[in-house]
Backbone as CSV, one residue per row, in Angstrom:
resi,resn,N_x,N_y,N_z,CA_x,CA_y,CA_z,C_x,C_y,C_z
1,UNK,0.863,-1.171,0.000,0.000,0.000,0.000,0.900,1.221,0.000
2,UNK,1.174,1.550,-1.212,2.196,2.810,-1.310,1.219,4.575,-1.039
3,UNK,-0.101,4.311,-1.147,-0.665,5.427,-0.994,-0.578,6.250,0.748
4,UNK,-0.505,7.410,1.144,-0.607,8.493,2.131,-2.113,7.539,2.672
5,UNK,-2.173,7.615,4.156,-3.283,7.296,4.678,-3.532,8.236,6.360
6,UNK,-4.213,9.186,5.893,-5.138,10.278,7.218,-5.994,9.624,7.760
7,UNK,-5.381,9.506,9.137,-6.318,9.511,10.150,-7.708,10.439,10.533
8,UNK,-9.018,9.777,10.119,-10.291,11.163,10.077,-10.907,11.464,11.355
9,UNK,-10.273,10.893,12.503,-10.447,11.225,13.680,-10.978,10.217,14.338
10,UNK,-11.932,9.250,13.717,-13.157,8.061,14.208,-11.448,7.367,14.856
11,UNK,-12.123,6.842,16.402,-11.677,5.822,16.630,-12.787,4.570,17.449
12,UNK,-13.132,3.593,17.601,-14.193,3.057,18.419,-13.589,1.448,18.526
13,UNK,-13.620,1.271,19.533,-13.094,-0.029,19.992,-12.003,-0.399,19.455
14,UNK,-10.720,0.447,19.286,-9.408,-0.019,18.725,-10.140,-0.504,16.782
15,UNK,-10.730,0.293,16.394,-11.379,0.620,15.327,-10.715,1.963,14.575
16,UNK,-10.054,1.774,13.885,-9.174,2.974,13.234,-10.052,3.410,11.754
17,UNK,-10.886,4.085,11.309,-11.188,4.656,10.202,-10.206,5.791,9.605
18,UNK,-9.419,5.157,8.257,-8.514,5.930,7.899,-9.194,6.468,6.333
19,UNK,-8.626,7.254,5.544,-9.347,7.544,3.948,-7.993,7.510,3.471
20,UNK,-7.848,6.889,2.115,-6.903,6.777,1.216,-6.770,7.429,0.377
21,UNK,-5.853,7.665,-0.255,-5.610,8.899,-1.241,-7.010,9.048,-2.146
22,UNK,-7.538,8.559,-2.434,-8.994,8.581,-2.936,-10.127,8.651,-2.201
23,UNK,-9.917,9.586,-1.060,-10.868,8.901,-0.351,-11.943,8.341,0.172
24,UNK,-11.654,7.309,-0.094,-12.299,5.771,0.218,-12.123,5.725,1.804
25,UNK,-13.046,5.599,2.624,-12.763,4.863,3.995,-12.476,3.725,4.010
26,UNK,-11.403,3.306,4.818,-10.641,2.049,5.137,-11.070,1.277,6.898
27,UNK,-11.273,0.741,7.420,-11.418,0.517,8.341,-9.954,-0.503,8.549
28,UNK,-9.077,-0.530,10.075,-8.524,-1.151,10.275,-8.370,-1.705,11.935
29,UNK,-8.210,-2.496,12.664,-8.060,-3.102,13.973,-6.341,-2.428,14.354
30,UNK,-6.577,-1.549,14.929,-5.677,-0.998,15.779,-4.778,-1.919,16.578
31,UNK,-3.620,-2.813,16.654,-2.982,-3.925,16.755,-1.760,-3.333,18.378
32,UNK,-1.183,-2.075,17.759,-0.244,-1.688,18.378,0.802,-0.283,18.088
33,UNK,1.068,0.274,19.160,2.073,1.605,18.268,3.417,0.471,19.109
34,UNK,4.615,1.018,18.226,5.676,0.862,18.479,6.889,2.071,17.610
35,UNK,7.604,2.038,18.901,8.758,2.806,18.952,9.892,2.580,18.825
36,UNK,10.378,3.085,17.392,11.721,2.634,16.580,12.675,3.668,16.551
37,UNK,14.126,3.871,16.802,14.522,5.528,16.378,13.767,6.490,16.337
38,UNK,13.259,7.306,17.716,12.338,7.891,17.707,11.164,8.237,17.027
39,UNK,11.259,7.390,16.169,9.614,7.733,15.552,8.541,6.575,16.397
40,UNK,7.361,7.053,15.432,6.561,5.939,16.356,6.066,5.014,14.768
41,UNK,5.482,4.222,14.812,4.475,3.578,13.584,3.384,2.612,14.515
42,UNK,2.400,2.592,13.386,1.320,2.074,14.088,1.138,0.749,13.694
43,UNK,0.636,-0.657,14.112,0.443,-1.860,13.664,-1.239,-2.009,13.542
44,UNK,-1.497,-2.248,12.439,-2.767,-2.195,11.875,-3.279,-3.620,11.341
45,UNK,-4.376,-3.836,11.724,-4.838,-5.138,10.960,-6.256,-4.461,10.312
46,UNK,-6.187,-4.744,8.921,-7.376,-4.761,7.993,-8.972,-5.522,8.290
47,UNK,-9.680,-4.489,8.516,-10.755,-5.164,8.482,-12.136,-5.902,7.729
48,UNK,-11.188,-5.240,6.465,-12.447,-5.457,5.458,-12.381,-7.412,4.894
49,UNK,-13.410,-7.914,4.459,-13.041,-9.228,4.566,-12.386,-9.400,2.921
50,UNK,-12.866,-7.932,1.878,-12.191,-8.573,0.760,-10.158,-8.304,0.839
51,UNK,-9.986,-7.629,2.174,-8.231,-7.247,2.227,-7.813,-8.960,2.492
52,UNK,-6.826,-9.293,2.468,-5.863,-9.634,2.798,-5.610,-9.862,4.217
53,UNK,-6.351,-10.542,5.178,-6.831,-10.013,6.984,-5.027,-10.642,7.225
54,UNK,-4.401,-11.849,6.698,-3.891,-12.128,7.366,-2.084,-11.778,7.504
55,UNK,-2.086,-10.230,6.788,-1.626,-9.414,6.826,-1.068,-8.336,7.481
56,UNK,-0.105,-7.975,8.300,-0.814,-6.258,9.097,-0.047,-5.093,7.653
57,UNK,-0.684,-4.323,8.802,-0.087,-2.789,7.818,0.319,-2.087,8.962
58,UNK,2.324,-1.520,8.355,2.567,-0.651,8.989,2.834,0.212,8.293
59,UNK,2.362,1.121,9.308,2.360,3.218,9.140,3.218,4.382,10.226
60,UNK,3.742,5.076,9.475,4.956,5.964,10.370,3.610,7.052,10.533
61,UNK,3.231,7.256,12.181,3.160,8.519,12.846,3.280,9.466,12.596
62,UNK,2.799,10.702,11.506,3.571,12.121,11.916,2.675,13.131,12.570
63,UNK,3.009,14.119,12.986,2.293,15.199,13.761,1.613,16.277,12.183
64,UNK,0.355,16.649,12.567,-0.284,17.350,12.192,0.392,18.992,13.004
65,UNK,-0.905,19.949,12.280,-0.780,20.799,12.969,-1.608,20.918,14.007
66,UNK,-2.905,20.361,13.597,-3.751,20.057,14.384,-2.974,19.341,15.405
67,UNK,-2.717,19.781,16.816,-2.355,18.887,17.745,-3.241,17.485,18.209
68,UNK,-4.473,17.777,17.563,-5.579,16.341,18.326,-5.147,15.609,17.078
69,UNK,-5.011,15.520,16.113,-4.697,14.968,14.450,-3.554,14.286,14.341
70,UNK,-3.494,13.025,13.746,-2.358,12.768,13.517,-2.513,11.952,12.273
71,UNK,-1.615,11.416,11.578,-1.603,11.511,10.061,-0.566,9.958,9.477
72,UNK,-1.308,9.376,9.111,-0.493,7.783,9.016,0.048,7.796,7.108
73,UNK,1.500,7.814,7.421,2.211,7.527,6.600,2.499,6.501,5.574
74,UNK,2.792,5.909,4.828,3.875,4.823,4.226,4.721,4.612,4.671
75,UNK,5.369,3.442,4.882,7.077,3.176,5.648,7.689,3.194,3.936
76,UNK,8.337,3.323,3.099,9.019,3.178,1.939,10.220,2.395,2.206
77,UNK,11.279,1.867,3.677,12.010,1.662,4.030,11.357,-0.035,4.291
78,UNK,12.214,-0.630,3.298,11.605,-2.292,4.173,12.496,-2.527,5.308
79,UNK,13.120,-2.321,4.944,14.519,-2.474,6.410,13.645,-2.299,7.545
80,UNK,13.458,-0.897,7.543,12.450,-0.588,8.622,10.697,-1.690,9.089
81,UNK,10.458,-1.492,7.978,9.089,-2.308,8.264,9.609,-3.731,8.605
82,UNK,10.654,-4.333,8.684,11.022,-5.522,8.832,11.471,-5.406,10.464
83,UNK,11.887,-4.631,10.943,12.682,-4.170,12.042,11.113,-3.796,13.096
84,UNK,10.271,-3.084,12.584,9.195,-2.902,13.427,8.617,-4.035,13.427
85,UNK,8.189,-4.882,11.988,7.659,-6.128,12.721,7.851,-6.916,13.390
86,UNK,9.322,-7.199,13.761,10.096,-8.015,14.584,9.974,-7.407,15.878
87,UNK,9.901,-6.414,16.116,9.588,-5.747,17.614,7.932,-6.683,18.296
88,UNK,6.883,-6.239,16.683,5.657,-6.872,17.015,5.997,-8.023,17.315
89,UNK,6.303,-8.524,16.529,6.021,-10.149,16.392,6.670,-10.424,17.979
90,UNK,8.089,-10.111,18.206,8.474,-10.680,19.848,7.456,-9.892,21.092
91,UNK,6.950,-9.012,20.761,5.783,-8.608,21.571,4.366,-9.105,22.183
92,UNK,4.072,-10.000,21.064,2.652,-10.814,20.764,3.281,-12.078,20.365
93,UNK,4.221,-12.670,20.609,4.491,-13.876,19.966,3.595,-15.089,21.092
94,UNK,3.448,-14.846,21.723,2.488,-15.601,23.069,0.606,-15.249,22.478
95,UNK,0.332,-14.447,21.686,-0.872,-14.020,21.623,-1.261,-14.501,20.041
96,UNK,-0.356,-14.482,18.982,-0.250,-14.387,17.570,0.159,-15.582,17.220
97,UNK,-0.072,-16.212,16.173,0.485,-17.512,15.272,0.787,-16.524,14.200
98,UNK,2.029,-16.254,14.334,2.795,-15.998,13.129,3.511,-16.836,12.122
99,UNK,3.361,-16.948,11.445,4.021,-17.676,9.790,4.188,-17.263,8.978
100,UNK,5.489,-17.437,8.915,6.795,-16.741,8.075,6.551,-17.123,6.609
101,UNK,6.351,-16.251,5.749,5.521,-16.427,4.208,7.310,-16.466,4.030
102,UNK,7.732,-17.540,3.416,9.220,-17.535,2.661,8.871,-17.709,1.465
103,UNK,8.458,-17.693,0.448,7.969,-18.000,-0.713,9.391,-18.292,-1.550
């Protein structure tokens, strides 16, 4: 998912409603923030049943101006998205059946 994704404020039961560069509302399951080299990114699981559920999506944090607002990124860095999931994954590894797609 290379597109910009804004946070529209809805949150409800770890229920994240985001809009995509088109925006389309996205619904996603709020999983986890984690903290890498001072940034933050968020761990997202998809809720729609035609996504991909068994998937997550991560997104880099940035500050709005709006101080209540905050604004979910693209990681473009796999290094990185590999490095945050490994934080998840040893985080939830007691909670999660993770399997390693080696294709």
């Amino acid at each position: 998912m290379s597109e910009d994704l804004n946070n529209v404020g809805e949150e409800l039961d770890n229920i994240i409603v985001l809009n995509d560069e088109e925006g389309n509302e996205v619904k996603f399951e709020f999983l986890d923030l984690i903290e890498l080299d001072g940034e933050e990114y968020v761990v997202l699981l998809p809720t729609e049943e035609e996504e991909d559920s068994d998937e997550v999506v991560i997104l880099k944090v940035e500050d709005t101006e709006d101080e209540e607002t905050e604004s979910y990124v693209s990681v473009e860095s796999e290094e990185t998205l590999n490095k945050v999931f490994e934080i998840f994954k040893e985080k939830f590894k007691d909670e999660f059946n993770f399997v390693d797609d080696e294709d």
